[in-house]
C-alpha positions as a Markdown table, in Angstrom:
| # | Residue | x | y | z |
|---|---|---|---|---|
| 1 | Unk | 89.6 | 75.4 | 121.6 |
| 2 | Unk | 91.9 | 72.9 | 119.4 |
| 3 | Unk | 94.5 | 72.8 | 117.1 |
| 4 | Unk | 93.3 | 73.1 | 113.6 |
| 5 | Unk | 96.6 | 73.8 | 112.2 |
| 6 | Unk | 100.3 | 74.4 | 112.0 |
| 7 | Unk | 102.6 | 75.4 | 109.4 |
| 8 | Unk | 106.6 | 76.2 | 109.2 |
| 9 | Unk | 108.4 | 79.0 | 107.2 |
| 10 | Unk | 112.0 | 79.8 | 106.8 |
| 11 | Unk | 112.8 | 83.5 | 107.4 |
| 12 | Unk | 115.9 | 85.5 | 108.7 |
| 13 | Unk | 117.2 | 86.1 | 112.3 |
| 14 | Unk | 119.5 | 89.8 | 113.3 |
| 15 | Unk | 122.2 | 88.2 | 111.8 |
| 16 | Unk | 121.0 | 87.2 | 108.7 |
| 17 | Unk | 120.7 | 83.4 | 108.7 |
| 18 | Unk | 118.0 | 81.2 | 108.5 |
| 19 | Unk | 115.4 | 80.1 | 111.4 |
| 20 | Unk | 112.4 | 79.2 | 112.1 |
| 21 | Unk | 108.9 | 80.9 | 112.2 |
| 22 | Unk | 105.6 | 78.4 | 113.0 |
| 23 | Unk | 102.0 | 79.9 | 113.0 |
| 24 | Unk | 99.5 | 77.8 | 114.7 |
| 25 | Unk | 95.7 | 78.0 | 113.6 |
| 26 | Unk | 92.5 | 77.3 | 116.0 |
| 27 | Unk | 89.1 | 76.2 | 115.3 |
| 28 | Unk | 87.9 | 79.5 | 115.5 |
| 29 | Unk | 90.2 | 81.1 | 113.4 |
| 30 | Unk | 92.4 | 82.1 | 115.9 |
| 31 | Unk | 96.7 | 82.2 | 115.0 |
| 32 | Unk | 99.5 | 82.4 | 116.9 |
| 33 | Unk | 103.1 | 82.5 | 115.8 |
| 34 | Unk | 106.7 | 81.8 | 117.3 |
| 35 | Unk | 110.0 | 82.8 | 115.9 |
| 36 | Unk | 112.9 | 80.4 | 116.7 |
| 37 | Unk | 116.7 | 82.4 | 118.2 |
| 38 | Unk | 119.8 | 80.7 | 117.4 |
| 39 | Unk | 122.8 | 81.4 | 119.4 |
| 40 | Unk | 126.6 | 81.8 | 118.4 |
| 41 | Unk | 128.4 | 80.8 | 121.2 |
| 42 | Unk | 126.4 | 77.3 | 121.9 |
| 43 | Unk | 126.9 | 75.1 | 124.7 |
| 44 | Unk | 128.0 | 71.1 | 123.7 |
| 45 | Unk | 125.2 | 70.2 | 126.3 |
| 46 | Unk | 122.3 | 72.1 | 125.0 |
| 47 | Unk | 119.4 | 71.0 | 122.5 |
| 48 | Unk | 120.5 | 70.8 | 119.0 |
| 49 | Unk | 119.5 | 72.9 | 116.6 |
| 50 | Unk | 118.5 | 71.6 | 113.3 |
| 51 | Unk | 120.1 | 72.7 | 110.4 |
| 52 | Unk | 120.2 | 71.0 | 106.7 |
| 53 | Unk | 124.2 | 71.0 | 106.1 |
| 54 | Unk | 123.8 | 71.6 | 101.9 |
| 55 | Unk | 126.6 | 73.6 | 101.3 |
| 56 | Unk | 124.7 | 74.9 | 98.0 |
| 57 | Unk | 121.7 | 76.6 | 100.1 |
| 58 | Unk | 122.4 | 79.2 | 102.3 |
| 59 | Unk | 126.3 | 78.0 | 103.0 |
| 60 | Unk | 124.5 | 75.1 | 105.2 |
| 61 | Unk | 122.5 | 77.2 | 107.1 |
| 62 | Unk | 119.2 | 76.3 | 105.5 |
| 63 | Unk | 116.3 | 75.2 | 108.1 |
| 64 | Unk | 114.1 | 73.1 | 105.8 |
| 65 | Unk | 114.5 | 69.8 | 107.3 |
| 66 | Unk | 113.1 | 71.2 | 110.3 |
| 67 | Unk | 110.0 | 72.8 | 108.5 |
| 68 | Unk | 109.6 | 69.3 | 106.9 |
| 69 | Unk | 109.6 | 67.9 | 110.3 |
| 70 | Unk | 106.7 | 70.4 | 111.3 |
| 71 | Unk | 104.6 | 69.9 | 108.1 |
| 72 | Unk | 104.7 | 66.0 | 108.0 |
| 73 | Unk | 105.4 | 64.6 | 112.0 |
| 74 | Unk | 104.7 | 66.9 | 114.3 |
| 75 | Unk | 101.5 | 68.9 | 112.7 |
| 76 | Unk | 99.4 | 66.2 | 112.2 |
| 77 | Unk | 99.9 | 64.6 | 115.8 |
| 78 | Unk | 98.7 | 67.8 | 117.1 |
| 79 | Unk | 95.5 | 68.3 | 115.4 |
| 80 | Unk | 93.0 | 68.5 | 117.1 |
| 81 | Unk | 94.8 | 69.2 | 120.9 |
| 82 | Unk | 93.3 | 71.7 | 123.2 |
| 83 | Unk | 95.6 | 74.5 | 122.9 |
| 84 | Unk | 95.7 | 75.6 | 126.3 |
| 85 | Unk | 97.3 | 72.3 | 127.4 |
| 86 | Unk | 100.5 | 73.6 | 127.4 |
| 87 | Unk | 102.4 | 70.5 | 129.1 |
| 88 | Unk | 100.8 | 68.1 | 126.9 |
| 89 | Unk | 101.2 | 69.9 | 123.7 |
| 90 | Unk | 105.2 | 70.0 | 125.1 |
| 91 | Unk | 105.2 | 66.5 | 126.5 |
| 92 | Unk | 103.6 | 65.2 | 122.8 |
| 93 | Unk | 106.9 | 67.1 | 121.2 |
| 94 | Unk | 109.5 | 65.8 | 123.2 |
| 95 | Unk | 107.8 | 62.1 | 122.8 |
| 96 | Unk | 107.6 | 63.1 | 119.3 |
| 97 | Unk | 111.5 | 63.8 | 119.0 |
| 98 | Unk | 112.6 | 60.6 | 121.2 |
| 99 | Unk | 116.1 | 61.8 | 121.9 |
| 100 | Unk | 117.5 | 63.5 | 125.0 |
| 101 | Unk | 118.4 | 67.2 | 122.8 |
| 102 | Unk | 115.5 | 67.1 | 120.5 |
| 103 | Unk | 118.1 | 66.0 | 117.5 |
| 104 | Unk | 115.8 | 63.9 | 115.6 |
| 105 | Unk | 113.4 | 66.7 | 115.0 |
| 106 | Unk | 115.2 | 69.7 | 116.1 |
| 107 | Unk | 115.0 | 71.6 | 118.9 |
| 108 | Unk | 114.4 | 75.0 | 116.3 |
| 109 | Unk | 110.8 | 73.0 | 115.2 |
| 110 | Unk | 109.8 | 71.6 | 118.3 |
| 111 | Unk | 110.3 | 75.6 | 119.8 |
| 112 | Unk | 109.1 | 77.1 | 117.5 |
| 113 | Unk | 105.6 | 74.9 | 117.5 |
| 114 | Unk | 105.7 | 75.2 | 121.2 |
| 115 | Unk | 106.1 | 79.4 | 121.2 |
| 116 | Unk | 103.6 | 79.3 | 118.8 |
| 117 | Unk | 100.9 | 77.1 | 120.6 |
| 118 | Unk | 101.8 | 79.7 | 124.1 |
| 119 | Unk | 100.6 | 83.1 | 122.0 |
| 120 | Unk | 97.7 | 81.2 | 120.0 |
| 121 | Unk | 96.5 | 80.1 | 123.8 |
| 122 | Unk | 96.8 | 83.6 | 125.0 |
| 123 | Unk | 95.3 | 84.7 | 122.0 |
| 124 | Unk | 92.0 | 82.5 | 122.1 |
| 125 | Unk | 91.4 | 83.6 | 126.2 |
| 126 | Unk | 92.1 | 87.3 | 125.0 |
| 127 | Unk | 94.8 | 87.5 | 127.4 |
| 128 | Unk | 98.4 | 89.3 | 127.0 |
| 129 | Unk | 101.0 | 86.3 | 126.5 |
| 130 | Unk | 102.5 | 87.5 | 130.4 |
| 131 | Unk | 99.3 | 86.6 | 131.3 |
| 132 | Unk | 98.7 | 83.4 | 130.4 |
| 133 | Unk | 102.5 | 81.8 | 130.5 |
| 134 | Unk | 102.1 | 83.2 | 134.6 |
| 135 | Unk | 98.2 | 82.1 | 134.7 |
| 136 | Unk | 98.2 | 85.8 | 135.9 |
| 137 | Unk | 100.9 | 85.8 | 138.4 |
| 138 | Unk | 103.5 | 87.8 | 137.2 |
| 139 | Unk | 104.3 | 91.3 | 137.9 |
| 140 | Unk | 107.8 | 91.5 | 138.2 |
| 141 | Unk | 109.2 | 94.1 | 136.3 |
| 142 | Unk | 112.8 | 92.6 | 135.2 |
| 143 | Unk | 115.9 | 94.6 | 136.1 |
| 144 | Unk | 117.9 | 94.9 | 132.7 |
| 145 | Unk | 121.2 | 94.1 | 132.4 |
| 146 | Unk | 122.4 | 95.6 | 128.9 |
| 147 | Unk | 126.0 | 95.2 | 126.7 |
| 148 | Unk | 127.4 | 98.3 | 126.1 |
| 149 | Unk | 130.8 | 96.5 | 124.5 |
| 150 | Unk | 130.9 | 93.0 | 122.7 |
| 151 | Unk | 133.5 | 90.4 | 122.4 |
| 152 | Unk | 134.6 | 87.0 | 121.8 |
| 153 | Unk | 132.7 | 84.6 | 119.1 |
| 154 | Unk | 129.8 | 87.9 | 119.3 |
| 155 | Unk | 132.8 | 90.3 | 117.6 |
| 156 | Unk | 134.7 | 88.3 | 115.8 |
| 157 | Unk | 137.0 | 87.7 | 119.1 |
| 158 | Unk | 138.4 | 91.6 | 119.0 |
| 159 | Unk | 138.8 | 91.1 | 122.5 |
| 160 | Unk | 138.3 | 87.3 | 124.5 |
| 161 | Unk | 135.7 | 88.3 | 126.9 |
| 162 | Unk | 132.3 | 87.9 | 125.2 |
| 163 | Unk | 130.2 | 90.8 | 126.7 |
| 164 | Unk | 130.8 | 93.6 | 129.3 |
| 165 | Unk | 127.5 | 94.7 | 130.6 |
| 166 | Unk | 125.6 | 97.2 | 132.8 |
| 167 | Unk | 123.1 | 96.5 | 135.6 |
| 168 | Unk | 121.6 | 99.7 | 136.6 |
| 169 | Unk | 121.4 | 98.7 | 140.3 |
| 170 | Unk | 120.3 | 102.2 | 141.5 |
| 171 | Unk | 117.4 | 102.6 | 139.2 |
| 172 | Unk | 114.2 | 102.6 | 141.1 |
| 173 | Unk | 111.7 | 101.8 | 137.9 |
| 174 | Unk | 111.8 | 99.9 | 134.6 |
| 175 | Unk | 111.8 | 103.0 | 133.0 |
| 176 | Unk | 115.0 | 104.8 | 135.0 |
| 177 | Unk | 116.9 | 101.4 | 133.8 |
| 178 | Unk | 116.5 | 102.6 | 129.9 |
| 179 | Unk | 117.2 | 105.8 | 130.5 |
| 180 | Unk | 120.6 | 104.7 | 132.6 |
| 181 | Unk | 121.5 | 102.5 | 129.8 |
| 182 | Unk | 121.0 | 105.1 | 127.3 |
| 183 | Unk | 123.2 | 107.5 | 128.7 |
| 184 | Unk | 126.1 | 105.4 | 129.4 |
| 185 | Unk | 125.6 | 103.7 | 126.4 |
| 186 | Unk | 126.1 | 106.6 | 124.3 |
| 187 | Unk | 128.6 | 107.7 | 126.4 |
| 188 | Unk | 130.9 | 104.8 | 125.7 |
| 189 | Unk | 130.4 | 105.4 | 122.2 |
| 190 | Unk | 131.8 | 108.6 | 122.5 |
| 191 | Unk | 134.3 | 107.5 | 124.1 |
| 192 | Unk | 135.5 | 104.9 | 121.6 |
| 193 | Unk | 135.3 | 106.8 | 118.7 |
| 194 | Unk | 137.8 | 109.4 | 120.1 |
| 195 | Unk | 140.2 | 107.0 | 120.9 |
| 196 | Unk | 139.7 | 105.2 | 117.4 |
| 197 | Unk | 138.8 | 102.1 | 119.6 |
| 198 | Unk | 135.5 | 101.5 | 118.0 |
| 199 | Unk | 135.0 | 99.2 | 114.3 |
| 200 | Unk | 131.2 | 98.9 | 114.5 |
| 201 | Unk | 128.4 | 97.0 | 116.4 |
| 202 | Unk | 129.0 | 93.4 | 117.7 |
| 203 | Unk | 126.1 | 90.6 | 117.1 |
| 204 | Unk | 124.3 | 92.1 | 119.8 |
| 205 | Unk | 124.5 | 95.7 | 119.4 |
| 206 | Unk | 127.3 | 96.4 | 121.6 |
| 207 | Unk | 130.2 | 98.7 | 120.6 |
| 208 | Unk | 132.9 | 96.2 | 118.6 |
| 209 | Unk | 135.9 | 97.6 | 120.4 |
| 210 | Unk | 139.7 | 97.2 | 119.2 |
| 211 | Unk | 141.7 | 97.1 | 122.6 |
| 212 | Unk | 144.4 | 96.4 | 123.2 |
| 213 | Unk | 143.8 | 94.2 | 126.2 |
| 214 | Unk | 141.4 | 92.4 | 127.9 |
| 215 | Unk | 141.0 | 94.8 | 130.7 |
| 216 | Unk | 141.0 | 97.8 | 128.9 |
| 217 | Unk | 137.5 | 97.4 | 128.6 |
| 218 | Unk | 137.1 | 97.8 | 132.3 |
| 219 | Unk | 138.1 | 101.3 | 131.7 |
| 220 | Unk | 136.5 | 102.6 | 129.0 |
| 221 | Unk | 132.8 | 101.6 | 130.7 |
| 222 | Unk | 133.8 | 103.0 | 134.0 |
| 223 | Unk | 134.4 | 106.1 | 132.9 |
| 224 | Unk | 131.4 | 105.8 | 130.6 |
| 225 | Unk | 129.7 | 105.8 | 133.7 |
| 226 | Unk | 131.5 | 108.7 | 135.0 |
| 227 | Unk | 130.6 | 110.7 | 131.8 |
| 228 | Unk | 127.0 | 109.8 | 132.1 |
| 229 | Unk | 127.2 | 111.6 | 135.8 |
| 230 | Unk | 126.5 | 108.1 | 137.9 |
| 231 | Unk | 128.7 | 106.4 | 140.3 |
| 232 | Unk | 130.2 | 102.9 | 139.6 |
| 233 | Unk | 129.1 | 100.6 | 142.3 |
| 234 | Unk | 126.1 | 102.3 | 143.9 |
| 235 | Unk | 124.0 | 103.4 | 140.7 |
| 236 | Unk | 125.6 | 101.3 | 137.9 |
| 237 | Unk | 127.1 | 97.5 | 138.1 |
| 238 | Unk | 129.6 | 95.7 | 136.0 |
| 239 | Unk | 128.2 | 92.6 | 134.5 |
| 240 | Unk | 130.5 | 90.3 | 132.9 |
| 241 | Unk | 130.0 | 87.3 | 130.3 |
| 242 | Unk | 132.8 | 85.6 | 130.1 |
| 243 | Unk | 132.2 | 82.4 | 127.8 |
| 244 | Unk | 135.1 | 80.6 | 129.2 |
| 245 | Unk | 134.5 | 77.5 | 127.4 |
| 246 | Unk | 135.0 | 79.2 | 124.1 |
| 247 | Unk | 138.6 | 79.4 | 125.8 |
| 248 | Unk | 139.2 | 76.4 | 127.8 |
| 249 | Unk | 141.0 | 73.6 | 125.5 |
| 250 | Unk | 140.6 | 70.8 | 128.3 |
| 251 | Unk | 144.3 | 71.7 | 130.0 |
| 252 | Unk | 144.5 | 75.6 | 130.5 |
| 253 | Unk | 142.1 | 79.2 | 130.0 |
| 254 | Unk | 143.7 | 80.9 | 126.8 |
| 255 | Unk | 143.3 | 84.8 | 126.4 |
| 256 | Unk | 144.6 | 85.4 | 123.5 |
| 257 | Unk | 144.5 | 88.9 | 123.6 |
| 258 | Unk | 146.6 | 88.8 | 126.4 |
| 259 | Unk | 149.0 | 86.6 | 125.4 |
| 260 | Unk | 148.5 | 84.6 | 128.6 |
| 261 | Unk | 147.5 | 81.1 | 129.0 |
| 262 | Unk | 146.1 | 80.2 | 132.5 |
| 263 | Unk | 145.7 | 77.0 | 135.0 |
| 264 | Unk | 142.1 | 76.6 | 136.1 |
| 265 | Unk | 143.5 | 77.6 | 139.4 |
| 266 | Unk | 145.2 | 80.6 | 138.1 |
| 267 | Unk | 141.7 | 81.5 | 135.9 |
| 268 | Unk | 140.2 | 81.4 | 139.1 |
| 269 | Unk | 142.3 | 83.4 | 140.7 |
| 270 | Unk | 142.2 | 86.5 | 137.8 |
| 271 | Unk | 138.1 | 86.0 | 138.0 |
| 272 | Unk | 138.5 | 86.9 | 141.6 |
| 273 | Unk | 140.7 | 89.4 | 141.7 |
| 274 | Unk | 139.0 | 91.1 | 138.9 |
| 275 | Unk | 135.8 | 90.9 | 141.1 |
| 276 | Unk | 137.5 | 93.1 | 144.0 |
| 277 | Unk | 139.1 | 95.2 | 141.5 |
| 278 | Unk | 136.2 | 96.2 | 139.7 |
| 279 | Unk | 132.6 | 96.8 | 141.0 |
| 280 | Unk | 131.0 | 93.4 | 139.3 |
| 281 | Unk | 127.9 | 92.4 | 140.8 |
| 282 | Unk | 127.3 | 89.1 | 138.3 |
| 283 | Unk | 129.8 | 87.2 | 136.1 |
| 284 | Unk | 128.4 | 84.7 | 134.2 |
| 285 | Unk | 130.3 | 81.3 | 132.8 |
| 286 | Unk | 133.8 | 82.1 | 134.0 |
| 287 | Unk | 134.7 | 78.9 | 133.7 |
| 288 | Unk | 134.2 | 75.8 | 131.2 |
| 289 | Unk | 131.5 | 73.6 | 131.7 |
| 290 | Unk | 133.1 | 70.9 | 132.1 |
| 291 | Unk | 135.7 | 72.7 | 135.0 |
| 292 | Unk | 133.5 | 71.7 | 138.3 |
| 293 | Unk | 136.1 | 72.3 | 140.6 |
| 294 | Unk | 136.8 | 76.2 | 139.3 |
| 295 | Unk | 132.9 | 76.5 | 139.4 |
| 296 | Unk | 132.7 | 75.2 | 143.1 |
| 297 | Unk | 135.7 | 77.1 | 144.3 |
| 298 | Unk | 134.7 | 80.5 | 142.7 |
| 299 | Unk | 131.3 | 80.5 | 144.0 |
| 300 | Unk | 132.7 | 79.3 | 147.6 |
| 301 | Unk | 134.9 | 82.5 | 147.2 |
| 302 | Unk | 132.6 | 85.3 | 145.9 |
| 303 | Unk | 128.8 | 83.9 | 145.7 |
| 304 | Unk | 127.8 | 85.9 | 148.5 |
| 305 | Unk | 128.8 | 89.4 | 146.8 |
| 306 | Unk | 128.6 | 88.5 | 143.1 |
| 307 | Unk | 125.7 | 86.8 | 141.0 |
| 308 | Unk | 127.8 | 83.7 | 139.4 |
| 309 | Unk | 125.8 | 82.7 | 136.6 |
| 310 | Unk | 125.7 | 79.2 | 134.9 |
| 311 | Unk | 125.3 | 79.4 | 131.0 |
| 312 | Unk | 126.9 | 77.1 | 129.0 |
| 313 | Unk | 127.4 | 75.0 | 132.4 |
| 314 | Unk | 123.2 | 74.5 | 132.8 |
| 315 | Unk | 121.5 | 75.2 | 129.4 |
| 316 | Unk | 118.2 | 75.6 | 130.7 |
| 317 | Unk | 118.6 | 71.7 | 131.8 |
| 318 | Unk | 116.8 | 70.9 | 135.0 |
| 319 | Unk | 119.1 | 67.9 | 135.4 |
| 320 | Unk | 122.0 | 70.0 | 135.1 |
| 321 | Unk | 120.7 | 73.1 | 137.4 |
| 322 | Unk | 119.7 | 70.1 | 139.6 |
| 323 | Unk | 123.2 | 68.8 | 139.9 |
| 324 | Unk | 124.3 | 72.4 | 140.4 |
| 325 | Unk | 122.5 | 73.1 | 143.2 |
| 326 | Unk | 123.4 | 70.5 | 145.1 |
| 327 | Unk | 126.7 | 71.1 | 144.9 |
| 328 | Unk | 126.7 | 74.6 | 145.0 |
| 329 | Unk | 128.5 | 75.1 | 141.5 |
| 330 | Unk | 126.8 | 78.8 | 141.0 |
| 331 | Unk | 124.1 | 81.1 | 142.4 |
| 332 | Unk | 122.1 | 81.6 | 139.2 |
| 333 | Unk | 120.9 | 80.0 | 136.0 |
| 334 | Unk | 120.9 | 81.8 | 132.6 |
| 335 | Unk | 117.6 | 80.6 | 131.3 |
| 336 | Unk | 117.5 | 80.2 | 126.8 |
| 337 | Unk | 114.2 | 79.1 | 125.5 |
| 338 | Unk | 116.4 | 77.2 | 122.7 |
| 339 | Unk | 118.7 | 75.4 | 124.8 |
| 340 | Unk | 115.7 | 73.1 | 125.8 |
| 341 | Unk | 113.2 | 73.5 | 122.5 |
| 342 | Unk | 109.7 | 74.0 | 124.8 |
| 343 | Unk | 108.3 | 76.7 | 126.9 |
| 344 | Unk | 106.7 | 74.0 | 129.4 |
| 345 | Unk | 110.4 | 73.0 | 130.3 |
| 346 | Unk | 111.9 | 76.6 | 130.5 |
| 347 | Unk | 109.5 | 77.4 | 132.7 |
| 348 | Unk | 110.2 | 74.4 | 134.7 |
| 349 | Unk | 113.7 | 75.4 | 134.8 |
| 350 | Unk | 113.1 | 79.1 | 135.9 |
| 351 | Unk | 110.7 | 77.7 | 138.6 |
| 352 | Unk | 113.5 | 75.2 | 140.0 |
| 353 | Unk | 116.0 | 77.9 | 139.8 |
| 354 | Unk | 113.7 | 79.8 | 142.4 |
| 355 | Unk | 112.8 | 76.9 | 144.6 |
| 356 | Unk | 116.5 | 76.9 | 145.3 |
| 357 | Unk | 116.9 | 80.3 | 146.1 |
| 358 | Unk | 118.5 | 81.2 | 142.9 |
| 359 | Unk | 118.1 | 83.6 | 141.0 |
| 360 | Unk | 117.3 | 82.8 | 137.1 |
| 361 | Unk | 118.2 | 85.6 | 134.1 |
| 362 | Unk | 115.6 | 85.6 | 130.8 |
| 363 | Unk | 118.0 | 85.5 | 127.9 |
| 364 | Unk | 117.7 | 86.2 | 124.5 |
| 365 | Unk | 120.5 | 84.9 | 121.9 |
| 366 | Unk | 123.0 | 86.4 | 119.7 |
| 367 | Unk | 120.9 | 85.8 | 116.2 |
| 368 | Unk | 117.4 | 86.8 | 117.7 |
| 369 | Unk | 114.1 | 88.0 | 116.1 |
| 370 | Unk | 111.5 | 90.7 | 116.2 |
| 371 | Unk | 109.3 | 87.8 | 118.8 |
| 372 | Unk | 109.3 | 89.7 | 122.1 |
| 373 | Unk | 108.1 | 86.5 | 123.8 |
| 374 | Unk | 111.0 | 86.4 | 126.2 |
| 375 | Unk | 110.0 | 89.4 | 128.0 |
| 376 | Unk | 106.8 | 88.1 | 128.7 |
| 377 | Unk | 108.7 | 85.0 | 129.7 |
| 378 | Unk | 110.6 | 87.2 | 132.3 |
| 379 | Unk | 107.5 | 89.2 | 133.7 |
| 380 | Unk | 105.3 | 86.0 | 133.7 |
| 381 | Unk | 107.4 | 83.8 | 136.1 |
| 382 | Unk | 108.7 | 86.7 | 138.4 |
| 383 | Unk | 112.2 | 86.2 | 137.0 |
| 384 | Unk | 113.4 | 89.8 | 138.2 |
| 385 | Unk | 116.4 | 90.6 | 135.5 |
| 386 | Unk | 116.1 | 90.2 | 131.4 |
| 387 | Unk | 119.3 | 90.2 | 129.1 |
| 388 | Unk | 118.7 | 91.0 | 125.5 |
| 389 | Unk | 121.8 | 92.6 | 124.0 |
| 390 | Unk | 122.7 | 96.1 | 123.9 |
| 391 | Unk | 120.6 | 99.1 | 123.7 |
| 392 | Unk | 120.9 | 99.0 | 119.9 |
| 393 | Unk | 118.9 | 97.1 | 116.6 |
| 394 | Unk | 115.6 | 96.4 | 116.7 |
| 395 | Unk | 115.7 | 92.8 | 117.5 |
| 396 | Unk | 116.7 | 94.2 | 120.7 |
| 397 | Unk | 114.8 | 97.3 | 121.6 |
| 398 | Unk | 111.8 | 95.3 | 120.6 |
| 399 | Unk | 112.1 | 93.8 | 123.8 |
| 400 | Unk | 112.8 | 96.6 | 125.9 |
| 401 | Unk | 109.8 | 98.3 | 124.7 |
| 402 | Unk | 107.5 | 94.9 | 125.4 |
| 403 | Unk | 108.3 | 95.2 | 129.0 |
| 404 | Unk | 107.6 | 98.9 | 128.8 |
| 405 | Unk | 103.9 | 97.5 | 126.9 |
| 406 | Unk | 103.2 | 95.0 | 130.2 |
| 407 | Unk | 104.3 | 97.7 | 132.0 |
| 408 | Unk | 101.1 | 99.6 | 131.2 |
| 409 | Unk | 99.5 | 96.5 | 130.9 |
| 410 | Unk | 100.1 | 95.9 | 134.6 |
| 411 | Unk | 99.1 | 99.6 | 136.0 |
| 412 | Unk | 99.2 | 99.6 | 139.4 |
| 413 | Unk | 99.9 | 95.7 | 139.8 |
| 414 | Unk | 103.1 | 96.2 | 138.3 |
| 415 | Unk | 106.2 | 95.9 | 140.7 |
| 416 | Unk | 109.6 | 96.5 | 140.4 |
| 417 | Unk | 112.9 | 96.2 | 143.3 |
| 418 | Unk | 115.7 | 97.0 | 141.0 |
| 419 | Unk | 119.1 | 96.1 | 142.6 |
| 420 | Unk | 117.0 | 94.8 | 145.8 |
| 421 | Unk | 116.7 | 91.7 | 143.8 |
| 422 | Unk | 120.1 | 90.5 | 145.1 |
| 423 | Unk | 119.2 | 90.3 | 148.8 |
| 424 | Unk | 117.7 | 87.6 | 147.8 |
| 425 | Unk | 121.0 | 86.1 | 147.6 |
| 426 | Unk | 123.9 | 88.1 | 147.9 |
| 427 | Unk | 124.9 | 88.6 | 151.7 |
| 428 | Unk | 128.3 | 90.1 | 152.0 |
């Protein structure tokens, strides 16, 4: 079935800016749509997304150039293409844009297009969209791992650390992993708002704390976890997002917060001993992406106990997880549809990420939609652990409660190993 055709609107992502949405149309009748995340904290080496820059519409933020780019280029060299050629429809698009980060059309319209083509494929074979993206392979059920407090560029930098998270590693279903997350992250709420630490909800639905310190965050989630009646270490994990290039001017880590500016070798050092402090079981971005040698030592020191996750240092490149691999920068690959601009190559990504023995993480973004597409992303290629946000706002939940959908979906095909997933490669 072919493309008959494609259109581009502006609407409004979870923080109220402009993006993207693209509906495809088939032969038959058939639609399909995709709705473009934008992130916050951005990487210098991902794809770029296109925005218009008129101060007099939407402060700048306006996405029409990229619509434009859908309506007049890219729509009508895709008339007409079998829709269920994925890698050409994606290989068209990137020949389309020309550049290496998809900054001559934008990596928001060639995504969006793309997302959209996925679901209007999975909706002409009658298929869920798991379904087709795994060409009915996946049944992993992801293991979550959920903010409970925000920080950094996501809260207005209240405190320097972007986003301390919960993995419920003891959980032993999809289900039990909510319900984890919903006590604890009620619990913290609690917490902060008796101790007048809390001003609100953070871009991604986390508590926006007002600490003191950098640390102090430590404290409030472990006895949030106390509260909740688990145990730190065996039924819940710390997760931590660090975002360290936000912090890194070239020279030295600053925490402001703190009041402390560190050497990359004395960064390194407070990452690790935070990681025997506290029960941490992934960290992701602890250093700049441009800081190799923290990257190589870090891992070197704590990769076979802790996840070390590559954000900002990979952006869903398969260049850049290829030069990570081979020298053993991280364990993991944070994996953003945007930081690329097509499915075909995310999933490329994910799958190389595997073929290393690493582990990859399904992530949304910090201005994100109502599209649940990532969670079929995560089921469909096995990925074993999603990160949305918090367990707050819609834009958020509505993921959750996808995987909860394929969950059904899946009946008795549906797997799920919780914190076994880290065998895979944590040995300590």
């Amino acid at each position: 079935m072919n493309i008959k055709k494609i259109d581009a609107f502006q609407i409004y992502d979870s923080r109220g800016f402009p993006t993207v949405e693209v509906e495809v149309t088939l032969d038959n009748g058939v639609t399909g749509y995709g709705l473009v995340p934008s992130g916050a904290s951005t990487g210098q080496f991902e794809a770029l997304e296109l925005r218009d820059g008129d101060k007099n519409r939407f402060r700048g933020k306006s996405v029409f150039k990229a619509i434009d780019n859908i309506r007049k280029e890219i729509a009508p060299s895709l008339i007409g293409f079998p829709v269920t050629d994925m890698k050409s429809i994606d290989m068209k698009l990137i020949e389309l844009d020309g550049t290496n980060n998809k900054s001559r059309l934008g990596a928001n319209a060639t995504l969006g297009v793309s997302m959209a083509c996925a679901r209007a494929a999975a909706n002409f074979r009658g298929v869920s969209l798991f379904e087709y993206l795994g060409k009915g392979q996946g049944h992993l059920l992801p293991l979550n791992e959920i903010q409970i407090l925000g920080g950094g560029a996501h809260a207005n930098w209240a405190i320097d650390i972007q986003d301390f998270l919960i993995i419920a590693v003891g959980a032993k279903s999809y289900q039990e992993t909510l319900e984890m997350t919903f006590n604890i992250y009620h619990a913290a709420g609690e917490i902060m708002r008796s101790r007048g630490k809390s001003v609100g909800l953070a871009d991604e639905g986390g508590w926006w704390p007002d600490f003191s310190s950098n640390e102090e965050p430590f404290e409030v989630l472990l006895e949030a976890i106390r509260m909740a009646g688990y145990e730190a270490g065996k039924d819940i994990a710390i997760s931590l997002d660090i975002a360290a290039s936000d912090l890194f001017d070239g020279r030295v880590y600053h925490l402001k917060k703190d009041g402390v500016s560190y050497t990359p070798k004395e960064f390194c050092e407070l990452m690790i001993s935070w990681c025997n402090k506290y029960p941490i079981i992934s960290i992701e971005d602890p250093f700049a992406d441009t800081d190799y040698e923290s990257w190589r030592a870090f891992t070197e020191q704590v990769g076979g106990r802790v996840q070390v996750i590559g954000d900002d240092l990979f952006t869903t490149n398969i260049d850049r997880i290829k030069n990570g691999i081979e020298n053993r920068l991280a364990n993991a690959v944070l994996i953003k549809l945007n930081q690329i601009g097509t499915v075909s190559e995310t999933i490329s990504a994910i799958e190389m990420t595997q073929s290393a023995g690493w582990l990859p993480v399904v992530s949304a973004r910090s201005g994100e939609t109502e599209d649940a597409f990532i969670a079929h992303l995560a089921v469909a290629t096995n990925a074993g652990q999603l990160k949305v946000g918090s367990f707050s706002r819609s834009e958020r939940m509505v993921k959750w409660n996808e995987v909860l959908r394929i969950e059904r979906i899946l009946g008795n095909r549906a797997n799920f190993i919780g914190g076994e997933l880290y065998r895979r490669i944590l040995t300590d």
